[in-house]
N, CA, C and O of each residue as an XYZ file, in Angstrom:
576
protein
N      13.621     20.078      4.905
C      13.429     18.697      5.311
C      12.179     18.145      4.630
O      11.119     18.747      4.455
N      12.445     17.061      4.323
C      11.302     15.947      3.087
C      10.583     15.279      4.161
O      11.162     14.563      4.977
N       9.043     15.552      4.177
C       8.492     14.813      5.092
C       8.061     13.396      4.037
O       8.048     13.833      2.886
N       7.791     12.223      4.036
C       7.721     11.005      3.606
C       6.836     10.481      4.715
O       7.017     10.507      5.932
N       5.594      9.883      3.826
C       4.801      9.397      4.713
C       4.750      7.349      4.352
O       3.527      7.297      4.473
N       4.895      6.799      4.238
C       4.184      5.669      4.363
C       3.221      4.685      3.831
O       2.512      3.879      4.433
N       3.373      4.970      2.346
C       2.130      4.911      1.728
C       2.096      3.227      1.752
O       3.019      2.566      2.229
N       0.918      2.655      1.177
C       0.848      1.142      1.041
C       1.273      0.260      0.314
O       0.902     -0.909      0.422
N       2.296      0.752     -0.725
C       2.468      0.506     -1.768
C       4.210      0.887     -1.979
O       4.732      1.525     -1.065
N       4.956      0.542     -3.019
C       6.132      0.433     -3.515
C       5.867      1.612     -4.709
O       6.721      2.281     -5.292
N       4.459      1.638     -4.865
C       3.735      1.748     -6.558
C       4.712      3.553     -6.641
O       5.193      4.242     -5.742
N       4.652      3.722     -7.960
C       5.066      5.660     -8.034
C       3.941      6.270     -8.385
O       3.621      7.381     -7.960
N       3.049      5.364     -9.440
C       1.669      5.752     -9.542
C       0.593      5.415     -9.336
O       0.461      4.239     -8.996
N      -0.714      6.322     -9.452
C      -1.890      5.642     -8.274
C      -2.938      6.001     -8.959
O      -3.175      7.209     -8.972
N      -3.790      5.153     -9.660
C      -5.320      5.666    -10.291
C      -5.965      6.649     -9.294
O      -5.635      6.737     -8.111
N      -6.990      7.431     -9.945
C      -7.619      7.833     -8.413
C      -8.800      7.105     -7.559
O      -9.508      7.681     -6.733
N      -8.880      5.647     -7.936
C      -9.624      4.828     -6.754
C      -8.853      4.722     -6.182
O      -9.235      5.230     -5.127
N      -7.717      4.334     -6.015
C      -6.523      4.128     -5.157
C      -6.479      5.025     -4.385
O      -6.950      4.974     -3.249
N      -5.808      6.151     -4.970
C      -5.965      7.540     -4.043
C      -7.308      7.410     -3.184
O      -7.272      7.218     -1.968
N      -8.043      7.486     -3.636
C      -9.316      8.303     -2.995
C      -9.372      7.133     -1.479
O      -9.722      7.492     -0.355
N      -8.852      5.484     -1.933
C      -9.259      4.913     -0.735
C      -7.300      4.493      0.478
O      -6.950      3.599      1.249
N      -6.666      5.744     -0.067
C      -5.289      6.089      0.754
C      -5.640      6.802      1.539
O      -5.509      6.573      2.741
N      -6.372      8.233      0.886
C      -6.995      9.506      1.722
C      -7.618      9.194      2.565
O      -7.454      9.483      3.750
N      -8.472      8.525      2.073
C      -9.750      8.290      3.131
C     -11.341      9.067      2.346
O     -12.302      9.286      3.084
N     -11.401      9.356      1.061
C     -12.651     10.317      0.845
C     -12.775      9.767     -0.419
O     -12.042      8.886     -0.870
N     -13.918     10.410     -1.121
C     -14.767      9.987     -2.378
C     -13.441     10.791     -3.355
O     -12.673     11.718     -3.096
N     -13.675      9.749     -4.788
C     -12.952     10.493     -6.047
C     -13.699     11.916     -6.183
O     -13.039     12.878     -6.577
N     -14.693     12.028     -5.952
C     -15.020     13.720     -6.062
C     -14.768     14.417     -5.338
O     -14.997     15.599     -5.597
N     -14.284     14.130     -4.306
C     -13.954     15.039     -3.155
C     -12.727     15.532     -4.062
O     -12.531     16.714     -4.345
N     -11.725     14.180     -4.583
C     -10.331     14.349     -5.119
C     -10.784     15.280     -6.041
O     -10.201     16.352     -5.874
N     -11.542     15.303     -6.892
C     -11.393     15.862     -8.260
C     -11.694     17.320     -7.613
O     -10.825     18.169     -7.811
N     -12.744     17.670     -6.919
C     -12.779     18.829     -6.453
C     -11.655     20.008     -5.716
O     -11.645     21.239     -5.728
N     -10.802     19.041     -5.128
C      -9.755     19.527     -4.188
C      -8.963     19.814     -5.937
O      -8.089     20.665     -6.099
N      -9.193     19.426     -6.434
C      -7.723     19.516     -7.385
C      -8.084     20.929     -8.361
O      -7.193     21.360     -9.092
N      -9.476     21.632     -8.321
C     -10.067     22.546     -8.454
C      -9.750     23.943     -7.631
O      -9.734     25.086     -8.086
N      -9.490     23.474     -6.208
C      -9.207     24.471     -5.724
C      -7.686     24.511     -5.083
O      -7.217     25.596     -4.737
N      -7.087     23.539     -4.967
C      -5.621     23.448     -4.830
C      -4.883     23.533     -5.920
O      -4.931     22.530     -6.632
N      -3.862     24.860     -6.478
C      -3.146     24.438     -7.834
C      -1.750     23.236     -7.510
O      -1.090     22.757     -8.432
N      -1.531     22.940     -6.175
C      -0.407     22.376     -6.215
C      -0.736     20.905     -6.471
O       0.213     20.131     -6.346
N      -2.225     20.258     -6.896
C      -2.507     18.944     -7.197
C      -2.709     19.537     -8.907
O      -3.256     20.554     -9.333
N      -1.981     18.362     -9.638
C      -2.027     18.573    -10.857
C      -1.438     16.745    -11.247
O      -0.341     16.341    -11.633
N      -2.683     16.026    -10.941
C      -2.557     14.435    -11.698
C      -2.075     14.865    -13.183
O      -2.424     15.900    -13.752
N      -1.421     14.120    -13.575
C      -1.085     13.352    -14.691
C      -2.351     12.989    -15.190
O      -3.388     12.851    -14.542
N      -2.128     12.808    -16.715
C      -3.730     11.564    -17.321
C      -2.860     10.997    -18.190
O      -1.956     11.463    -18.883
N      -3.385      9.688    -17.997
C      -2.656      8.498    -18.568
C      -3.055      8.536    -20.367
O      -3.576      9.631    -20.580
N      -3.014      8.117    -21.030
C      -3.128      7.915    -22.229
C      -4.978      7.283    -22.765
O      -5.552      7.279    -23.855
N      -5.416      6.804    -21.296
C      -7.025      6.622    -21.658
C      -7.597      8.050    -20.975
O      -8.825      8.127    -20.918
N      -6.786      9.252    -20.422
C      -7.533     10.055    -20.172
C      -8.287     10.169    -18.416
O      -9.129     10.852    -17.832
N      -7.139      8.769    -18.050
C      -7.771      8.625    -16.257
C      -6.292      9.507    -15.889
O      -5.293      9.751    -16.566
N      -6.643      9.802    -14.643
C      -6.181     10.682    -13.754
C      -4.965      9.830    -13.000
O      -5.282      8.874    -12.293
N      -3.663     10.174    -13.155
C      -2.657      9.448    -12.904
C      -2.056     10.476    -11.607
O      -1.640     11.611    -11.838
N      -2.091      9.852    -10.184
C      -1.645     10.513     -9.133
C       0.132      9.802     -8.537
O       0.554      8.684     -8.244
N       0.902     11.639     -8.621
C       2.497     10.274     -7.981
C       2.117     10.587     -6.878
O       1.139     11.207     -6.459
N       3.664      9.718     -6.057
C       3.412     10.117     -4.849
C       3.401     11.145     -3.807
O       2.963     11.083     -2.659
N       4.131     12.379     -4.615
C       3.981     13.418     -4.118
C       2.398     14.200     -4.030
O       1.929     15.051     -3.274
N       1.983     13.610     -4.943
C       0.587     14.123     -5.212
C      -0.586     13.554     -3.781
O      -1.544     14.142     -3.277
N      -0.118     12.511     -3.549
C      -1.040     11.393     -2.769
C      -0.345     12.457     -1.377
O      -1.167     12.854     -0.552
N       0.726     12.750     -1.243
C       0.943     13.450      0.356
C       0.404     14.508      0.593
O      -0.069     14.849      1.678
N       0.430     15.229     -0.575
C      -0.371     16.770     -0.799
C      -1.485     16.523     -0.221
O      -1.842     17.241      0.712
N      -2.336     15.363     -0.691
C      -3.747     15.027     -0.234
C      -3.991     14.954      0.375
O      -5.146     15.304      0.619
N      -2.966     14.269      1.574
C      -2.968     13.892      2.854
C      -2.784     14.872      3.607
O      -3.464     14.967      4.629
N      -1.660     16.001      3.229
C      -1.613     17.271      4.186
C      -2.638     18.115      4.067
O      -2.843     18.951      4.946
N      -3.748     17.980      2.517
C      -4.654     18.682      2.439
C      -6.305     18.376      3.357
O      -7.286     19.078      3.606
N      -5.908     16.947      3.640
C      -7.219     16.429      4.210
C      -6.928     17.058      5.519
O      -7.714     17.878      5.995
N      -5.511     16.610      6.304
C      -5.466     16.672      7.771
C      -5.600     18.232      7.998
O      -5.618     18.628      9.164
N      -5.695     19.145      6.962
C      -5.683     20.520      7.063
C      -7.176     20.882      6.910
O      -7.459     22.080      6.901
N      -7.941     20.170      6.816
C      -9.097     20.711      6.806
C     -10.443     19.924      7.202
O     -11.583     20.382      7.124
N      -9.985     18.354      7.743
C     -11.080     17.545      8.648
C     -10.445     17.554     10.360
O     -11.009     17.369     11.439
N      -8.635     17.942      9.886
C      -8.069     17.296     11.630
C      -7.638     19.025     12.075
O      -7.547     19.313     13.269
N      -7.450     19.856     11.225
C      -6.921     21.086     11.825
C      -8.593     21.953     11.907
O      -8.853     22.531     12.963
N      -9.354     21.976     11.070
C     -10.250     22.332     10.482
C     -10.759     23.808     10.204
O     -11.698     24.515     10.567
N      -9.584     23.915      9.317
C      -9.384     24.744      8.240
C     -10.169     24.908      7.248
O     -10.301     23.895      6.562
N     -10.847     25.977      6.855
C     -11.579     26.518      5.488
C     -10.382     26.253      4.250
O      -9.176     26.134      4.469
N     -11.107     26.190      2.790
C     -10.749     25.782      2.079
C      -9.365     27.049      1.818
O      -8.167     26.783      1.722
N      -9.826     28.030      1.772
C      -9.132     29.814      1.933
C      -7.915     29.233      2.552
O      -6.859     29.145      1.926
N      -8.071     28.799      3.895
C      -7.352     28.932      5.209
C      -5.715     27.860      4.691
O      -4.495     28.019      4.647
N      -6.992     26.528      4.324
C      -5.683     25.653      4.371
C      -4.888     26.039      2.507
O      -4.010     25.316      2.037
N      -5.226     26.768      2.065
C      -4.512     27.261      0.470
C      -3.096     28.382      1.387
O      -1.938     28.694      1.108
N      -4.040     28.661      2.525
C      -2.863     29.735      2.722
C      -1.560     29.004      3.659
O      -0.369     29.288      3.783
N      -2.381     28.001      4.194
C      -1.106     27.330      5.070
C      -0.240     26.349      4.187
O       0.984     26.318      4.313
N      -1.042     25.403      3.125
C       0.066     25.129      1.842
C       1.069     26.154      1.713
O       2.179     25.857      2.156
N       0.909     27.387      1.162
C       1.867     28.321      0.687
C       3.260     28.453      1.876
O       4.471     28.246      1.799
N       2.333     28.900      2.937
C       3.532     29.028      4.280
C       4.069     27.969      4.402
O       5.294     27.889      4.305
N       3.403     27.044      4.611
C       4.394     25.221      5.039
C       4.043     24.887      4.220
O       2.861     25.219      4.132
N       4.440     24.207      3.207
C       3.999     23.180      2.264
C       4.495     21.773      3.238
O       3.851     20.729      3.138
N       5.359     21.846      3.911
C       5.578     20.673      4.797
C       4.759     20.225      5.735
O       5.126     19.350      6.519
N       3.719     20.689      5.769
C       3.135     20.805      7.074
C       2.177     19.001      7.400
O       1.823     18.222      6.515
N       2.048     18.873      8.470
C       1.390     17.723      9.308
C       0.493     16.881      8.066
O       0.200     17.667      7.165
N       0.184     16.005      7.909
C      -0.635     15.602      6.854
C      -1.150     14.000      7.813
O      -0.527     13.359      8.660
N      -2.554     13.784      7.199
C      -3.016     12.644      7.815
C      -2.540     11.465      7.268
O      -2.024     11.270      6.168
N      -2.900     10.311      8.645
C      -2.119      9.066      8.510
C      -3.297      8.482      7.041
O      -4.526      8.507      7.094
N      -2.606      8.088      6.063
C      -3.383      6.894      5.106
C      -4.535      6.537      5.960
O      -4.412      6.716      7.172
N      -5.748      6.009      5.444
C      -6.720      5.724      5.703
C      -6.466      3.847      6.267
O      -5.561      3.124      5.850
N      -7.273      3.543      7.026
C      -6.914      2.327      7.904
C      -7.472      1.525      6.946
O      -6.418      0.918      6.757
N      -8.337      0.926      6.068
C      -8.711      0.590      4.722
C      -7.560      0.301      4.294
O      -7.098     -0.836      4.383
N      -6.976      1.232      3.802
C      -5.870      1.105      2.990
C      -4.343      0.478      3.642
O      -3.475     -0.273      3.198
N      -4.539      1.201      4.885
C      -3.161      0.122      5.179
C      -3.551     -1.459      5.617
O      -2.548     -2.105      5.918
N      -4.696     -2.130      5.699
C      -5.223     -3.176      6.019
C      -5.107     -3.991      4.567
O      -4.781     -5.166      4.394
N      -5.457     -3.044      3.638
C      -5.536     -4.154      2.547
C      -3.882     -4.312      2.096
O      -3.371     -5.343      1.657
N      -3.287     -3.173      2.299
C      -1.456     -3.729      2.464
C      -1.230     -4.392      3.025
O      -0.394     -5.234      2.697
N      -1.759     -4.403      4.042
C      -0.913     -6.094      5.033
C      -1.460     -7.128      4.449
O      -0.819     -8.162      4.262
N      -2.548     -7.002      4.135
C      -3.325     -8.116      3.749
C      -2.449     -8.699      2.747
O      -1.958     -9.816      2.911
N      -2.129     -7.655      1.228
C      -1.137     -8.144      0.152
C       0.080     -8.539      0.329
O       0.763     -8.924     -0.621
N       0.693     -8.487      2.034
C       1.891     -8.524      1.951
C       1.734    -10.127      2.426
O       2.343    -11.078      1.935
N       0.782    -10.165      3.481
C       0.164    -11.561      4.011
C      -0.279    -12.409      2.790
O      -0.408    -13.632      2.830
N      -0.364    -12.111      2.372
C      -1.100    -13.003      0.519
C       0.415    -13.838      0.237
O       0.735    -15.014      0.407
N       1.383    -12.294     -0.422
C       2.574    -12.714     -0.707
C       3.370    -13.744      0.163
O       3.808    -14.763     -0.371
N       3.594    -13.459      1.695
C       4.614    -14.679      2.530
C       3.741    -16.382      2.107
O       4.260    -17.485      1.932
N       2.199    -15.944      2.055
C       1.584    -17.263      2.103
C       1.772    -18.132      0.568
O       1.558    -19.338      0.446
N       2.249    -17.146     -0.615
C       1.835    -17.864     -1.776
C       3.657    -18.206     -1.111
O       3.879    -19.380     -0.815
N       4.745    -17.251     -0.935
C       5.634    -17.829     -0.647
C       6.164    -19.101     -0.012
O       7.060    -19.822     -0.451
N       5.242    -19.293      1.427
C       5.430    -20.596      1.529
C       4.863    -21.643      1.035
O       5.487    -22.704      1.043
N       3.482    -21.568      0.467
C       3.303    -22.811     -0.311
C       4.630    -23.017     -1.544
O       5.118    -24.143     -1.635
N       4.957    -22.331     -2.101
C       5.918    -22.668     -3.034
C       7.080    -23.536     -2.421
O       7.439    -24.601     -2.925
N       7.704    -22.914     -1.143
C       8.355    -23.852     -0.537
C       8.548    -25.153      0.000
O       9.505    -25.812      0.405
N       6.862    -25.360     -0.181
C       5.954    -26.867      0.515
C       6.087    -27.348     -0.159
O       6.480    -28.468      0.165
N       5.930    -27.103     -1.877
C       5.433    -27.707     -2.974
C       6.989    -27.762     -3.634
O       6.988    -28.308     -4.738
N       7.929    -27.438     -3.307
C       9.359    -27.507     -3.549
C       9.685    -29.122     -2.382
O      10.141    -30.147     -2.890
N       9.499    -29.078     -1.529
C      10.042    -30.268     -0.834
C       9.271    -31.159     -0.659
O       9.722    -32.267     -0.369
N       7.618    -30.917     -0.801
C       7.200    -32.563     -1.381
C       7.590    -32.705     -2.818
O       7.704    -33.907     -3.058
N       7.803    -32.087     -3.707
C       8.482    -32.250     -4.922
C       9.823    -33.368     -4.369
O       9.843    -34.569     -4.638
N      10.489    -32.911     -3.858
C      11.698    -33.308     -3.305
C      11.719    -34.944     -2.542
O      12.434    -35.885     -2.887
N      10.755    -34.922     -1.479
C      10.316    -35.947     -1.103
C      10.027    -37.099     -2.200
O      10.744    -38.100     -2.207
N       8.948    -36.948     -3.148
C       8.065    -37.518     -3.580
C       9.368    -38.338     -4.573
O       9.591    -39.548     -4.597
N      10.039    -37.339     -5.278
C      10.953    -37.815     -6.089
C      12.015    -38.740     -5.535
O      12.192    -39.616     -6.381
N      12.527    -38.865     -4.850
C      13.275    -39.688     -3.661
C      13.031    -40.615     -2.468
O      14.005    -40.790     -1.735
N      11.885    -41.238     -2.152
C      11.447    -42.003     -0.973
C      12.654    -42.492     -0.103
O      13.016    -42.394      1.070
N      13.110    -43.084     -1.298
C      14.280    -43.665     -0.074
C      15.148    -42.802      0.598
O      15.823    -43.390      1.442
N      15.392    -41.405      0.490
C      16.872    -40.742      0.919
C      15.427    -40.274      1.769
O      15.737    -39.742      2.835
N      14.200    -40.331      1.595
C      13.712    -39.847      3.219
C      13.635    -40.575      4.073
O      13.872    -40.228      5.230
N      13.171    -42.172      3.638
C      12.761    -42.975      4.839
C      14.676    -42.834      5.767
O      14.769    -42.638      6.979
N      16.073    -43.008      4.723
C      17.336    -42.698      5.194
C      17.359    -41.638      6.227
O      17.727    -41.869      7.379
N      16.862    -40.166      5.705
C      16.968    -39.364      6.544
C      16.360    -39.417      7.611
O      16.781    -38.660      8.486
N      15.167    -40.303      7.951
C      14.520    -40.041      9.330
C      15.240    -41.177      9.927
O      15.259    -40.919     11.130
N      15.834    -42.281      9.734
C      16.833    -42.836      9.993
C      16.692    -44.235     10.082
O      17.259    -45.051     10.808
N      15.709    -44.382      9.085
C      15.797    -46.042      8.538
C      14.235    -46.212      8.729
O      13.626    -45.319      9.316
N      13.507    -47.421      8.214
C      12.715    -47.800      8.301
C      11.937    -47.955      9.105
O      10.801    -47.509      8.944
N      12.243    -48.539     10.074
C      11.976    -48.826     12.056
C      11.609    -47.030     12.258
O      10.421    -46.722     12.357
N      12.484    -46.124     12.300
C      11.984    -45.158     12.958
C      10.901    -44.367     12.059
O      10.121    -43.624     12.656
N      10.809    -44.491     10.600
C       9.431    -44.093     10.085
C       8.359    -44.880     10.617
O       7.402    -44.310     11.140
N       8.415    -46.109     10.540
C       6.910    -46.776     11.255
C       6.818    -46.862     12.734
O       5.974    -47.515     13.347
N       7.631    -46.243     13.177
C       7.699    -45.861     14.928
C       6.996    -44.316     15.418
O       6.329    -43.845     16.339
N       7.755    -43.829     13.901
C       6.680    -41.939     14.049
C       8.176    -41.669     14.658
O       7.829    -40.712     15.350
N       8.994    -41.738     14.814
C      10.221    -40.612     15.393
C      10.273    -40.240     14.425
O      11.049    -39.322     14.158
C-alpha cells in the first residue's frame, strides 16, 4: 500500500528551498540527511541545484517524523526505513500549506476579477440592453 501525502503543490519537482520549507527544516539539515540516508538521492538540474521529486519530499517527511516526532537516532530511524519504508511521516510544515492556500486564494481572486472585467466589458459596450435589462429607464433611476 502507497502512502501519499498531500503536498502543496501539483509541482513533480521541488528546488531544495521548497523542500526544506515543506519539511519544516534548514537546506542543510536536507543536504545532511541525504548524507546519511541512501534512499534520498535529488536529481541536479543542469545548473547543478538539487532537484527533489515527490517521492523524495515524503522520504523527508517520514524521515523527519522519525526522528523529531518518534525520536529516533539517526542509526535507529536508517533501520526503521529498511523495515517500513511506509512508515508514518510528518504533516508538511504549516508555512507551507498556508502559502498554498494563499496561491490558491490569489488564483479564485485573479479569477474573479477577470470575470468583473468580462461584464463591465459587456456592460460598457452596450448601455442600452442594460438600462433594458433592469427594465427600462424609470427602474434604473429608481435603484430597483
Amino acid at each position: 500500500m502507497q502512502i501519499r501525502v498531500a503536498l502543496p503543490s501539483d509541482k513533480l519537482y521541488f528546488k531544495i528551498g521548497e523542500v526544506a520549507g515543506i519539511v519544516g527544516v534548514a537546506a542543510h539539515v536536507l543536504r545532511y540527511w541525504e548524507t546519511e540516508f541512501r534512499s534520498l538521492k535529488p536529481q541536479k538540474s543542469s545548473k547543478q541545484q538539487r532537484v527533489y521529486r515527490r517521492r523524495d519530499v515524503e522520504t523527508l517527511l517520514r524521515i523527519k517524523h522519525l526522528l523529531y516526532t518518534e525520536r529516533f537516532t539517526i542509526a535507529g530511524a536508517k533501520r526503521r526505513l529498511k523495515e517500513d519504508p511506509q512508515s508514518s511521516m510528518a504533516p508538511p510544515s504549516s508555512d507551507s500549506v498556508a502559502r498554498a492556500s494563499l496561491g490558491r486564494v490569489r488564483e479564485a481572486v485573479s479569477e474573479l476579477r477577470a470575470l468583473l472585467d468580462v461584464e463591465t466589458e459587456r456592460t460598457a459596450a452596450d448601455p442600452a440592453a442594460l438600462v433594458a435589462q433592469a427594465g427600462g429607464v424609470t427602474a434604473v433611476a429608481d435603484g430597483r
